[in-house]
C-alpha positions in Angstrom: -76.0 -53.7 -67.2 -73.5 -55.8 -68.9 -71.1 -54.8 -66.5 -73.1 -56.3 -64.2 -73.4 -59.5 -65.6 -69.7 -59.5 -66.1 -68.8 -59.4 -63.1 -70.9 -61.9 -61.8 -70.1 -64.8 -64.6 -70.3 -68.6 -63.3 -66.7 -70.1 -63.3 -68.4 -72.9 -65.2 -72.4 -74.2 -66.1 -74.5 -75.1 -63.4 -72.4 -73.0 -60.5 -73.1 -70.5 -58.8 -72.8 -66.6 -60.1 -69.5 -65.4 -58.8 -67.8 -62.1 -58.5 -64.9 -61.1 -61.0 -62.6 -58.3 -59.9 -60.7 -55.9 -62.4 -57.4 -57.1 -62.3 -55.5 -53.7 -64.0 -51.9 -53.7 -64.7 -49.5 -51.9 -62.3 -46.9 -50.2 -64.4 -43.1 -50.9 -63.2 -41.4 -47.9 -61.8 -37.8 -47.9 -61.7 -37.4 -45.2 -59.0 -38.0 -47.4 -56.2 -34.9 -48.8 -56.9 -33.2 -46.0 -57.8 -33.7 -44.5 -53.7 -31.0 -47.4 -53.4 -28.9 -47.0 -56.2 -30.0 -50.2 -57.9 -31.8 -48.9 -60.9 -29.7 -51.3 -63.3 -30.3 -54.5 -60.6 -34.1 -53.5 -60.8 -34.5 -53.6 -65.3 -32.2 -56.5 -65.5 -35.0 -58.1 -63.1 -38.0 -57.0 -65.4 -36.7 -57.5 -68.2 -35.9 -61.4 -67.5 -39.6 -61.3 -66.1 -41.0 -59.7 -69.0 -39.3 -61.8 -71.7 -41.3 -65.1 -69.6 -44.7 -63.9 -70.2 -46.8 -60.9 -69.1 -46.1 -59.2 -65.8 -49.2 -57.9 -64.1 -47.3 -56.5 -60.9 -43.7 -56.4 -60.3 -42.1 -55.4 -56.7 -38.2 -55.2 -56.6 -36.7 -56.0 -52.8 -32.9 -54.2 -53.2 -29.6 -56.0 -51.9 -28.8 -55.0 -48.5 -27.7 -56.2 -45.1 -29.3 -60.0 -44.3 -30.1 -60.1 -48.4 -27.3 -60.7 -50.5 -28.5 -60.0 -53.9 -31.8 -58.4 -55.3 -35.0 -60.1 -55.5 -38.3 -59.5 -57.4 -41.9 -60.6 -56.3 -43.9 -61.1 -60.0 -47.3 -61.3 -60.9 -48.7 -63.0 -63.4 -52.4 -63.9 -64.4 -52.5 -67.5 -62.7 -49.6 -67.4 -60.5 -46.9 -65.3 -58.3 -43.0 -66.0 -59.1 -40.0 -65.1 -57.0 -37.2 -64.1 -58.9 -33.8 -64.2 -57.2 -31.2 -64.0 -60.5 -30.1 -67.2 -59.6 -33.3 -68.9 -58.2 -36.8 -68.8 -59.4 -39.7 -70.1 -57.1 -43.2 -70.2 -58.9 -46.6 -70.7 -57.3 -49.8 -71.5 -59.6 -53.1 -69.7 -57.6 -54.4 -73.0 -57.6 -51.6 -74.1 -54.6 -52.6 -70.8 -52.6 -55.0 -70.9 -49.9 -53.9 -66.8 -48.6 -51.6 -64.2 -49.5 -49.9 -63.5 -46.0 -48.7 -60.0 -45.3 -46.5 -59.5 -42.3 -45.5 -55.6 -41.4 -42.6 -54.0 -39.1 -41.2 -50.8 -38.7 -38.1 -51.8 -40.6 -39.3 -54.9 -42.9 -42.0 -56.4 -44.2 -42.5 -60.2 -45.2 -45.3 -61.3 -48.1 -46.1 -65.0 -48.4 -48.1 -67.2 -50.5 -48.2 -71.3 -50.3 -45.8 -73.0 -48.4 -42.4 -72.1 -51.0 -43.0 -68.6 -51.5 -41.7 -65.9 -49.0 -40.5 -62.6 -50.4 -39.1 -59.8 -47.8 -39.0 -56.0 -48.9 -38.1 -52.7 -46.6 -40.0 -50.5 -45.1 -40.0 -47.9 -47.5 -41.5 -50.0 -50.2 -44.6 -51.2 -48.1 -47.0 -48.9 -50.1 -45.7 -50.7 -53.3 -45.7 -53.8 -51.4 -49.2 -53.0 -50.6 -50.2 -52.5 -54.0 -49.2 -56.0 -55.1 -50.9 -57.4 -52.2 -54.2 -55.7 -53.0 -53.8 -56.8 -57.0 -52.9 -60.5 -55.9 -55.7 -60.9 -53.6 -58.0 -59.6 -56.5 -56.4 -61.9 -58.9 -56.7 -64.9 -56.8 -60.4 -64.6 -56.1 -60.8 -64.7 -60.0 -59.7 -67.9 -60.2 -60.5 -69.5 -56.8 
């Protein structure tokens, strides 16, 4: 019963009961980079992540044609980050109204607020997917 309860805490006093979703870690796996040889391009991203606060979901987009260098799409418990080496976009929940998903045979496109678009291939989408379903979960906690 206290389950229950939990999920259905008020945000604040006087509101109404509102549904909180599990938000449960997704563990990094390196070998989605490694089916493009960029294992080391992959850590050196989580790493930097990880030493800025706790990662809850961390999707690696490999350097390839029409993306120069490796990007990262991180999750964190009040906000999703884009992590490019050189350039870092963050978005607090509280600026994000939907997570978009967009989905093609060869590349797939998340975005969130009006800074943040992150594009990964096709062979990453159920990872992709993943994120999307743990960001979506995470964002109704707070909205």
């Amino acid at each position: 019963m206290s389950d229950l309860v939990a999920r259905f805490t008020p945000a604040a006093a006087g509101s109404l009961p509102r549904r909180m979703y599990p938000v449960e870690p997704i563990v990094f796996d390196v070998q989605a980079a490694a089916r493009f040889g960029q294992e080391a391009e992959a850590l050196r991203l989580f790493e930097s992540a990880a030493r800025r606060g706790v990662v809850v979901a961390f999707l690696f987009s490999p350097r390839r044609s029409g993306q120069r260098s490796p990007t990262a799409l991180i999750l964190r418990s009040t906000e999703i980050e884009l992590d490019g080496g050189r350039v870092e976009v963050g978005v607090d929940f509280t600026d994000i109204g939907a997570i978009l998903v967009t989905l093609s045979p060869l590349i797939g496109r998340i975005a969130a607020g009006s800074d943040l678009e992150f594009t990964y291939p096709a062979p990453l989408a159920d990872r992709a997917a993943a994120f999307v379903r743990l960001a979506r979960r995470a964002l109704a906690n707070v909205s």
